[in-house]
Short mmCIF file of the C-alpha atoms (twelve columns), coordinates in Angstrom:
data_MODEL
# 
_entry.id   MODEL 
# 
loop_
_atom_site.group_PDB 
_atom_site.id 
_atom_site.type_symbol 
_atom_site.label_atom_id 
_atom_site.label_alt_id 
_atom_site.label_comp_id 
_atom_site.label_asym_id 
_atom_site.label_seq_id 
_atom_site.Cartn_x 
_atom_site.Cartn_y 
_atom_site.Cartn_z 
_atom_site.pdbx_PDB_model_num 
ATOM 1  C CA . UNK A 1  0.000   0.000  0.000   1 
ATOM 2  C CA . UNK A 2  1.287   3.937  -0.687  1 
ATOM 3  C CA . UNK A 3  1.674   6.274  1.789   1 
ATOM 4  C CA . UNK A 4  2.352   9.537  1.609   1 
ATOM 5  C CA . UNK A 5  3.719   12.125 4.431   1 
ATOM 6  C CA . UNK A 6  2.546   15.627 6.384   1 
ATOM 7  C CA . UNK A 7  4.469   17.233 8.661   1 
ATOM 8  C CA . UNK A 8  2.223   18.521 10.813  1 
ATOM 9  C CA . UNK A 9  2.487   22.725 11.193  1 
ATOM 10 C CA . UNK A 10 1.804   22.714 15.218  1 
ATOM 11 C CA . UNK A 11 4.741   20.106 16.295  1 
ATOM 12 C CA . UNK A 12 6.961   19.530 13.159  1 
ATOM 13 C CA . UNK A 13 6.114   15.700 13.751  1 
ATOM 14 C CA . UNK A 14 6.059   13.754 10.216  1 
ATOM 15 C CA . UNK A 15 3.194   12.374 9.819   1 
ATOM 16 C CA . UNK A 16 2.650   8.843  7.495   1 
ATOM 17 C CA . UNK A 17 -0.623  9.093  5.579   1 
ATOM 18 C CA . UNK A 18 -1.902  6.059  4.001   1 
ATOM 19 C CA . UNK A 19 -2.770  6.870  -0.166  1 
ATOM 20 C CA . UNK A 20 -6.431  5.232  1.106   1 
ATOM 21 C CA . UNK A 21 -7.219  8.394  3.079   1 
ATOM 22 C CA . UNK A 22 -7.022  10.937 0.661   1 
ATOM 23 C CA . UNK A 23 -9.163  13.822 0.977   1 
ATOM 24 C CA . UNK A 24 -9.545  12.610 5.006   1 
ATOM 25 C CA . UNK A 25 -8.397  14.823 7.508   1 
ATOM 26 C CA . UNK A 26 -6.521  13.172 10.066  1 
ATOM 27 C CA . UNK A 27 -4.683  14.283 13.678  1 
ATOM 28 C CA . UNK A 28 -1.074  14.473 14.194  1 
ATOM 29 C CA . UNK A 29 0.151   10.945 15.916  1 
ATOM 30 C CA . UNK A 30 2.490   13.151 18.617  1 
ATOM 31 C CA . UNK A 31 -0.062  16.170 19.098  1 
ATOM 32 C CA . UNK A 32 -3.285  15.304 17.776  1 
ATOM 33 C CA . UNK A 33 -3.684  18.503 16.053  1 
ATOM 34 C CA . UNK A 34 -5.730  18.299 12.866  1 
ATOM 35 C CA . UNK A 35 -3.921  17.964 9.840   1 
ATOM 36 C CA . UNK A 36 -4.803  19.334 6.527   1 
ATOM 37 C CA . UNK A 37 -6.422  16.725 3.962   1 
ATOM 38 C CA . UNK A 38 -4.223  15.919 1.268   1 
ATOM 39 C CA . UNK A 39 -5.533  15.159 -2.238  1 
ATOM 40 C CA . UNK A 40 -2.985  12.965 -4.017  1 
ATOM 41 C CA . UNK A 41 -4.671  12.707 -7.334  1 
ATOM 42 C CA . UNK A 42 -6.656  16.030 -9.013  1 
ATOM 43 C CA . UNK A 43 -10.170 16.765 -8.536  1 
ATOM 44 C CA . UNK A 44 -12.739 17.403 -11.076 1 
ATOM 45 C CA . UNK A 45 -14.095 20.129 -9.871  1 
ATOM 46 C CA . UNK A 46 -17.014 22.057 -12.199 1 
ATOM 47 C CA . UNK A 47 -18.607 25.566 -11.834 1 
ATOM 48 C CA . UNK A 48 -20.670 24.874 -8.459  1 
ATOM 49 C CA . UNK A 49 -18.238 22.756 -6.605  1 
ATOM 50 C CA . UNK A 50 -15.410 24.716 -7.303  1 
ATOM 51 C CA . UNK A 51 -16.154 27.620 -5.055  1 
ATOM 52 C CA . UNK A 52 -16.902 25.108 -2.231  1 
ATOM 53 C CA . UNK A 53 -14.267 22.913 -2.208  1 
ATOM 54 C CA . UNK A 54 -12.044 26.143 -2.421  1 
ATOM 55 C CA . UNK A 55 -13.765 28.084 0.693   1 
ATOM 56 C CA . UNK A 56 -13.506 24.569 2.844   1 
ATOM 57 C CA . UNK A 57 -10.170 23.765 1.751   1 
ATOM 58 C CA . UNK A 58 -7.078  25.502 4.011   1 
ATOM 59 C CA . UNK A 59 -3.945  24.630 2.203   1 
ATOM 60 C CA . UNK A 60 -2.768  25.274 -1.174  1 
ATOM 61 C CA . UNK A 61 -4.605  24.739 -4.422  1 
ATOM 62 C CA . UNK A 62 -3.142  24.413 -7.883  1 
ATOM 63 C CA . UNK A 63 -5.942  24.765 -10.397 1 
ATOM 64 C CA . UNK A 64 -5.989  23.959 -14.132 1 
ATOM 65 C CA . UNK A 65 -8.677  25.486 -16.754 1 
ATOM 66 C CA . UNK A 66 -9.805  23.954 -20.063 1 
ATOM 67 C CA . UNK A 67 -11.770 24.928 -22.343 1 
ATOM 68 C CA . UNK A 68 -13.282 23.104 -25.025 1 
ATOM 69 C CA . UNK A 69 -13.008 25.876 -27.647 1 
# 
């Protein structure tokens, strides 16, 4: 199985995230802080989700526009 890591931004503890729990928010394993959900893969996101997931979401996002014209 893939894992991926977070360090978490209270403690500086590294953090193993299984690739299962994407999009899952978690808590830090030394602090039990949250820790910010990771997406590993992109997200289809259209014109009503996007402002959503954007407003919810508290860590970077990289976004990437097509059109079909």
């Amino acid at each position: 199985m893939s894992s991926y890591t977070i360090t978490c931004s209270s403690c500086g503890t590294v953090n193993r995230i299984p690739a299962d729990k994407q999009g899952k928010t978690g808590r830090c394993g030394t602090c039990h802080n949250p820790l910010l959900a990771l997406y590993f893969q992109p997200q289809s996101l259209n014109e009503r989700s996007f402002d959503d997931f954007v407003k919810g979401y508290h860590g970077p996002v990289l976004a990437e526009f097509w059109a079909p014209w």
